[in-house]
N, C-alpha and C positions, 0 to 999 in steps of 0.2 A: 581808788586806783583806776590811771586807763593807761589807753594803749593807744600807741606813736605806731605808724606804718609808713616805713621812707621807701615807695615804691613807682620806681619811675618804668618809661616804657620798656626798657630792654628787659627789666624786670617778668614781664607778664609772658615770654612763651614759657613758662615752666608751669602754667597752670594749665597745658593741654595734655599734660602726662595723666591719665586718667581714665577708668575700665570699659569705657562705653569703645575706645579707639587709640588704646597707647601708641601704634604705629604712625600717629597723626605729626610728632611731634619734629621730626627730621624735616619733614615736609613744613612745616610750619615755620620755625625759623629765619628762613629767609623772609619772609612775606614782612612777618614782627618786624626785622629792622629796617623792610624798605618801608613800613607805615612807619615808624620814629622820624624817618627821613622827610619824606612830605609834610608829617604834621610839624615840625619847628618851620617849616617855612611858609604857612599857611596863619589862617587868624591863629590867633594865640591869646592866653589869659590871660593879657591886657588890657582886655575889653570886659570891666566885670559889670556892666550895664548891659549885655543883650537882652535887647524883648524875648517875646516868644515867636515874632513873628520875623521873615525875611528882612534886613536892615540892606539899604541902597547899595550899600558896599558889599555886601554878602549876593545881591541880585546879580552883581557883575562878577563877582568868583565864581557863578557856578559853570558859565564858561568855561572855566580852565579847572577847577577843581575835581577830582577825583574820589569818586564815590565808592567804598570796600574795595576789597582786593582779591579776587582769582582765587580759588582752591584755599580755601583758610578751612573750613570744618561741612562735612557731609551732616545730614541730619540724623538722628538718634539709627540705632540700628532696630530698635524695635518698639511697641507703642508707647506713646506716653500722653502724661494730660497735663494739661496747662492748672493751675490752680486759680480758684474765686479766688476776689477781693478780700474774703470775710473769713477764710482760712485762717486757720494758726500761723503765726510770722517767727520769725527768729530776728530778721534785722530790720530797722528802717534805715531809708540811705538818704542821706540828704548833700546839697554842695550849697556850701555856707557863702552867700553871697553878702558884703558887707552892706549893701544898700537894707536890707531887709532884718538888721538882728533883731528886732525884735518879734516879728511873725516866725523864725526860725528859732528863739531860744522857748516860743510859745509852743512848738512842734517837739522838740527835742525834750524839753519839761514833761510831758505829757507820753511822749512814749518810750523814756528809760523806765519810767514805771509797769512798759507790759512786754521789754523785747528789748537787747542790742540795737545800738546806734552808730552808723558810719559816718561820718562828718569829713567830706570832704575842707581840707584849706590848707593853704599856704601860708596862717598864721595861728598857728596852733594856738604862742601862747597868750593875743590876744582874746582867741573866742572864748579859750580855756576861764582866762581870770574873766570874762564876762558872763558866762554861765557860770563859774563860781559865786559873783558877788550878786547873782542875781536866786541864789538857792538850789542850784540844780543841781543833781547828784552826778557826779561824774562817772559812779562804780560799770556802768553797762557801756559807754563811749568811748570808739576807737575814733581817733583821729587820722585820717589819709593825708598823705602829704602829698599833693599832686595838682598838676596845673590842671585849670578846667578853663572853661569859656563863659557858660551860663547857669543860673539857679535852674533849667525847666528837666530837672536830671528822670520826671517820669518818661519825657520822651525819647530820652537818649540810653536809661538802664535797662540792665537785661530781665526778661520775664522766667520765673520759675517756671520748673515743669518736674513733671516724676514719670520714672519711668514705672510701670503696670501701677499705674495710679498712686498706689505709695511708696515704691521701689526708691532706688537712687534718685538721689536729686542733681538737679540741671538748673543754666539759664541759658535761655537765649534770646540771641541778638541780633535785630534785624535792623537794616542799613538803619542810618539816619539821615532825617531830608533837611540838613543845613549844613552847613561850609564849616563845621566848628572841630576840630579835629581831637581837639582834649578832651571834649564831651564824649567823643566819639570810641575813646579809648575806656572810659569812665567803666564799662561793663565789664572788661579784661581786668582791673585795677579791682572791682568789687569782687570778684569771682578769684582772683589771687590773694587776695585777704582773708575770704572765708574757706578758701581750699574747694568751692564749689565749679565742676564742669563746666564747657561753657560751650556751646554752638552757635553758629555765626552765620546766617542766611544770606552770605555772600557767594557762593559756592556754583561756578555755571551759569544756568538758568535757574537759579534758588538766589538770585542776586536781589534778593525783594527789599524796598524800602517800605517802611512803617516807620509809626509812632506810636509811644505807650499812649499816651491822650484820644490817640482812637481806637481804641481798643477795650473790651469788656468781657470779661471770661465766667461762665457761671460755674468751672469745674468738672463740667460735663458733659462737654466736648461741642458747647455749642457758644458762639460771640457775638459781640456786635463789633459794628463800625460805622464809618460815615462812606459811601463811595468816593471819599478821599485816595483809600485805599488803592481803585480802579484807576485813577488820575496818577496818581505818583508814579505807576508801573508800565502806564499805558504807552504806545509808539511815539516818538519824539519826546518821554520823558526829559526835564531838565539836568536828571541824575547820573544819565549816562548808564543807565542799568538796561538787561535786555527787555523788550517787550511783552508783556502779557495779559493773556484769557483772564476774564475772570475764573475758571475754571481751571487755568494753573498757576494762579495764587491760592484760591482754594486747596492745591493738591499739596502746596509748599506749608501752608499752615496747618494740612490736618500732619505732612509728616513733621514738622520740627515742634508742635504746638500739639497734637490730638485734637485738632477742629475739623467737628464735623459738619456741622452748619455755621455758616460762615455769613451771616445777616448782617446785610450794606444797606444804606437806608440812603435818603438826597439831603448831599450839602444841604445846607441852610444859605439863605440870602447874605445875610447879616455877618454872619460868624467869618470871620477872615480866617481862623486857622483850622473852621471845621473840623475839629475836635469833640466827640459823642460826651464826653468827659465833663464837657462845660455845660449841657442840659440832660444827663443822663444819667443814671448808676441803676447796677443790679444790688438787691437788696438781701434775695437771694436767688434760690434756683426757679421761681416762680413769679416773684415780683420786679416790677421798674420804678423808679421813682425819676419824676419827669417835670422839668421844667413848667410850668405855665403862666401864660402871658396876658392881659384882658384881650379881649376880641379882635380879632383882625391885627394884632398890634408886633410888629417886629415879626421875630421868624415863628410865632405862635403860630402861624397857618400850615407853613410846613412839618413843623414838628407833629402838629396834627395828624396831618396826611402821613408820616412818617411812620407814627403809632398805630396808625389804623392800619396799615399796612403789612406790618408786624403783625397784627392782631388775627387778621384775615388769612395769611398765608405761612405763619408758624405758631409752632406750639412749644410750650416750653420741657425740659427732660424726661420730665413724667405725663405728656401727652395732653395734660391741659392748657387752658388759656392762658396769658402771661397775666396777672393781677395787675393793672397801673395804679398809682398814688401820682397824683399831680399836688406840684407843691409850688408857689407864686416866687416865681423871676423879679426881683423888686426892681424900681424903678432907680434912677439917680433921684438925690437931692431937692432937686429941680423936676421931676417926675418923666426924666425923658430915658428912654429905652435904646437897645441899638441901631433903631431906625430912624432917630432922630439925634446920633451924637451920643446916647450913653453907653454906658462900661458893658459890657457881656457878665453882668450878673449874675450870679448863682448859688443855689443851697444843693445842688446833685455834686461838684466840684469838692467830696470828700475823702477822705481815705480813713478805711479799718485798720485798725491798730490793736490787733487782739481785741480783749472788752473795751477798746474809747475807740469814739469814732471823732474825729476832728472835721469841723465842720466850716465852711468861709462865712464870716459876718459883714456888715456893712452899717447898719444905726439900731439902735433899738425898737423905733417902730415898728418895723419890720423882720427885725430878727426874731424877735419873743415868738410871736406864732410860728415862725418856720423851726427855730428848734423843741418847742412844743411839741411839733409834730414827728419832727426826729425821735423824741423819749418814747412817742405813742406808738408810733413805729418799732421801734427797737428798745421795747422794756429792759430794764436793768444793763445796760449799756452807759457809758460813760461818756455822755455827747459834751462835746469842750467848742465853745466858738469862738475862732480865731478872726478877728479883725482887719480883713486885705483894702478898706476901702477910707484909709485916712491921709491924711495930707504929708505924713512924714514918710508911711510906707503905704503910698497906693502903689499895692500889686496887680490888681485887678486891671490897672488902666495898660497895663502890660500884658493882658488879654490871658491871665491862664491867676489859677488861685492856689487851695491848699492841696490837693490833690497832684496838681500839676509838676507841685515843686516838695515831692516826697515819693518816696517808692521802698517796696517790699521783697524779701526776700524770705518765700515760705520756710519752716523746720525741717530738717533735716530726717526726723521720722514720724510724719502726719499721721495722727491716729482719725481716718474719715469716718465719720458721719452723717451719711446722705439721707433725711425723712421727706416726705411729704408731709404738712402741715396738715391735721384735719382741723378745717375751719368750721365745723359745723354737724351736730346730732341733736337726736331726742332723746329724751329720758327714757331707761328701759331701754333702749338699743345698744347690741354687742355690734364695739367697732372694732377694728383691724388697727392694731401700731406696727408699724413695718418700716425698717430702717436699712441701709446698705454699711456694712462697719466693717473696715477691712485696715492691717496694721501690715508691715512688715514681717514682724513677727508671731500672725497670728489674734484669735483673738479668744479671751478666757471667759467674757460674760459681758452681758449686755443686758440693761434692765431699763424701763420706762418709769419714772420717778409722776404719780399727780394723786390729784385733792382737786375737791371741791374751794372755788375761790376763797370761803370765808375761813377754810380749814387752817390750824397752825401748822401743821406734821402732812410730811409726803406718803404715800403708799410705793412701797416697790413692788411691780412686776415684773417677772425674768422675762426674758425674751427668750425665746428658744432657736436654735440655730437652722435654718429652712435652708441652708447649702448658697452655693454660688454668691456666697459673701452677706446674701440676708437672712435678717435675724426678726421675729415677729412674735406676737400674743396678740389674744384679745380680751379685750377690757369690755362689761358691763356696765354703763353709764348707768350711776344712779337716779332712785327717783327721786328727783331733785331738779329745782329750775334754775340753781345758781351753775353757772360756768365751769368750765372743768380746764386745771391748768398742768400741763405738764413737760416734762423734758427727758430726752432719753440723755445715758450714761453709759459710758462702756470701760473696759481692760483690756491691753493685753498685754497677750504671752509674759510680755516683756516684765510687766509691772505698771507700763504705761497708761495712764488714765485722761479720760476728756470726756467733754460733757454737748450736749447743741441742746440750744443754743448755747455757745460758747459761755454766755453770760449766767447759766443756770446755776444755781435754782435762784438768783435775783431778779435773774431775766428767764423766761419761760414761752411756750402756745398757750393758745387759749381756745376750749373750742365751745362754740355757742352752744346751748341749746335753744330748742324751738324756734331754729331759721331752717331754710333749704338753700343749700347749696346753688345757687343761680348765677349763672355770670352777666347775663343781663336783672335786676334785682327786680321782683311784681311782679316781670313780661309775661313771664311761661304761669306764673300761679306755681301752687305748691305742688312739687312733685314726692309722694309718700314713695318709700322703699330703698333699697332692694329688698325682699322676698323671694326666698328667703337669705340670709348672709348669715354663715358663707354659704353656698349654693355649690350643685352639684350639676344640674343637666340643664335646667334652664334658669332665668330668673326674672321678678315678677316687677312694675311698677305702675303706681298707681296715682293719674291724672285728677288733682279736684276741679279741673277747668274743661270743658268738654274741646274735644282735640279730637283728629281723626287719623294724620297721618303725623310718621315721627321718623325723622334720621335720625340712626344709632350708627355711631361710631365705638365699636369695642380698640382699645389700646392696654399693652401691658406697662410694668413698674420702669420700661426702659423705653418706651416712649415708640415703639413698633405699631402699626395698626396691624390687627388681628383683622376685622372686620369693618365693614361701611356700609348702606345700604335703608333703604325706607320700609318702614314695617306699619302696618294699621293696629289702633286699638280696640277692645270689644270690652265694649262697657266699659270704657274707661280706664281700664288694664293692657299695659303693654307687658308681654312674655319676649324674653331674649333668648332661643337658644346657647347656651354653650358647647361649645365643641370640649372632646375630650384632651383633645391636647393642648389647651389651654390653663395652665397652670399659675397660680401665685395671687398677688392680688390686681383686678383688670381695672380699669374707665372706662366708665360707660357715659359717653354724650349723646346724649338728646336734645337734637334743636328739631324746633316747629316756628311756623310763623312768626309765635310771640316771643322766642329768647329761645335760649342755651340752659340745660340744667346738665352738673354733671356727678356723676355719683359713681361711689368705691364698693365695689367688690370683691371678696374672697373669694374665687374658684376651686373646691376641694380637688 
């Protein structure tokens, strides 16, 4: 069975009756039908071929064209957080562009199997009998009945958000930077379908333009982007919006989004739509996985510089370094890249779909290792690779892939699961599992599920509840030199159950033994300890490389600096004071000369 939605624009003010701002709704009305009004007499879905990029005729409407509208919705009335990629989903949203059915019934295949399906078209029953006769299940697919403009619906859908992290759910929506007015409706249409709120960053000086394509959220109140962001809003904008600071774009994203660091990095040479999307993705709250180019070649120098940038002057939500994975930007056919004529290539250009993650392909040379690397990355994950790079549907040469022309629409009651990954212990050392788990309704238990890698059968250990929404034990690493795999699990109140990795216990951490934690790997040598853990007044560590002087940076499980400052060792032993009011578990970085080591401690 599915479901038909004949929802046209007059349709969509009744989706702003809802608890965040019922009184909105009076007010609103007018505005809905002077945008019905504009948009029939602007482009229109007649044009089911737009790129992703400015078309000649679209360069000369924006002259006259009008960009959001005056007082449509204020921002949340109290905090909220934007949600990762890698979240729990309820819907994917797609707009069924005819030129593409087959990259799109490869997309739709693939994620009725973890989550609702919105399918935008205006011919239902052919896409219908084409995913029927191609085996797809219909039972989770609503079909929209609605004019649209273009497939690139990430840059034009509304982004989730919750309010006190898992509180009521939202979307919103900020301008969009093309002349397409069906698109532009697209979020009011999906958000009246699911009965989900909707905020609208047209509002005043909240008039911001954005794109989902530049945009990266790791859940935890911190994103990325391209200084696109800065251009779109900047004085003499094309968009006709007011002008702005970076520092109040910032203020408009932490309040309609919960961003608090808001990391803008330099266009790219190459990239015409400068979209972070096409060489970028967060993996999770730690990691990046990053385009790479051979040497000197295309926009590989600045991405560089981009990364290093990053690296230097942020940290990621629990205070450490961000992890990079570089993974090879393949070439065209012909071996030429976007500095010479080829397509903006990519394997970061994915999107999560509960356990599958959909991946862009392009020939099997080159694929095989890149999703290789995707499995080794994200074990027990269900990596699927879609094809944008052939002669019947190059989508790629339209400058945006799978990522680009898909989008998500989180659950309606997230049960979170924030951990830090321990990547690394020794045998005989008690570590700290420490997880942030917080429900709506509460939360009944939470437990850390591991085994030794060659083990059949998991161990359960409870977690115990440490207040402020975290939950923690420690685990004695056995003596053993095999690997130690595990995943935490939680309930609540409710009955509600979930697991992180999402994909456990198929997919699971792994945490070495007999490495040290290093962010540069050799440079510093081994750093032994803490000593002892957990710790009480001070705590102890121990250099096998002879070192003299050491910056320690203490930071807590929320990414606060506690402490900064250079300490000497004696004999080899560095001592950290702890202060008393330092409670939970800290980071301790130590950089010298040779590298960065950083290591976890419990403070009792």
């Amino acid at each position: 069975m599915h479901h038909k939605q004949h929802l046209k624009k007059k349709d969509y003010f009744r989706i702003f009756a809802y608890q965040f701002k019922p009184h909105l709704m009076n007010r609103l009305i007018p505005i809905i039908l002077l945008m019905v009004v504009f948009a029939t007499t602007l482009v229109s879905a007649q044009e089911p071929s737009l790129p992703k990029y400015l078309t000649e005729s679209e360069k000369q409407a924006l002259e006259t064209y009008t960009f959001g509208n005056a007082n449509r919705t204020p921002p949340p009335t109290g905090p909220v957080r934007t949600m990762a990629e890698w979240e729990e989903v309820e819907y994917l949203v797609v707009t069924w562009q005819p030129n593409f059915p087959n990259i799109l019934r490869q997309i739709v295949a693939a994620a009725v199997e973890e989550c609702k399906v919105i399918i935008t078209t205006q011919n239902e029953t052919s896409v219908s009998n084409y995913l029927s006769s191609n085996g797809v299940d219909h039972t989770n697919i609503t079909f929209l009945d609605e004019d649209w403009n273009s497939i690139w619906i990430r840059d034009y859908a509304g982004n989730t958000v919750y309010s006190d992290d898992v509180g009521e759910r939202a979307l919103v929506d900020w301008i969009y930077n093309r002349p397409r007015p069906d698109d532009d409706v697209m979020p009011l249409a999906h958000a009246s379908t699911t009965g989900v709120p909707i905020y609208v960053t047209d509002s005043g000086t909240n008039d911001l333009v954005n794109t989902g394509g530049n945009f990266m959220s790791d859940g935890l109140g911190n994103a990325f982007a391209s200084e696109l962001i800065l251009e779109e809003n900047e004085p003499g904008n094309p968009y006709g919006v007011s002008a702005k600071t970076e520092a109040q774009i910032d203020q408009i994203m932490n309040e309609y989004m919960g961003i608090n660091t808001y990391i803008k990095m330099t266009a790219l040479p190459y990239d015409v739509i400068n979209h972070i999307d096409m060489h970028m993705k967060l993996l999770d709250e730690e990691t990046l996985l990053v385009s790479k180019y051979p040497e000197g070649v295309a926009d590989g120098p600045q991405i560089e510089a981009n990364i290093d940038y990053v690296l230097s002057n942020f940290n990621s939500a629990f205070g450490t370094p961000y992890n990079v994975e570089w993974i090879d930007a393949p070439p065209s056919t012909g071996g030429n890249y976007p500095d010479t004529g080829g397509h903006y290539r990519t394997y970061t250009n994915a999107v999560f779909i509960n356990k599958t993650v959909l991946v862009p392909t392009y020939r099997a040379e080159v694929d095989v290792p890149a999703l290789q690397q995707w499995e080794e990355m994200l074990p027990g994950y269900n990596i699927v690779g879609i094809d944008v790079d052939n002669s019947g549907e190059n989508l790629i040469s339209q400058l945006g892939a799978i990522h680009c022309i898909t989008h998500t629409i989180g659950v309606a009651d997230p049960l979170w699961i924030v951990h830090q990954k321990i990547k690394e212990a020794e045998a005989n050392e008690t570590v700290t599992i420490e997880a942030q788990v917080k429900h709506n309704s509460g939360i009944a238990s939470a437990s850390v599920y591991w085994k030794e890698e060659s083990a059949s059968s998991w161990t359960e250990t409870s977690l115990s509840d440490a207040g402020n929404d975290m939950w923690a034990t420690d685990i004695t690493i056995p003596n053993t030199e095999e690997n130690i795999q595990y995943y935490i699990a939680a309930e609540a109140t409710s009955g509600k159950q979930a697991v992180r990795p999402i994909v456990a216990p198929q997919g699971y951490w792994t945490i070495n033994l007999g490495n040290v934690l290093n962010v540069n790997e050799n440079s510093i040598g081994t750093v032994l300890g803490p000593f002892p853990n957990p710790a009480t007044d001070v705590v102890s560590f121990r250099f096998q490389q002879e070192v003299a002087e050491v910056t320690v940076t203490v930071s807590n499980v929320l990414g606060q600096q506690l402490y900064a400052g250079t300490m000497n060792t004696e004999g080899g032993t560095l001592s950290v004071p702890l202060q008393s009011n330092w409670t939970g578990t800290l980071f301790v970085t130590l950089a010298t000369q040779q590298g960065v080591s950083v290591k976890k401690v419990l403070k009792n």
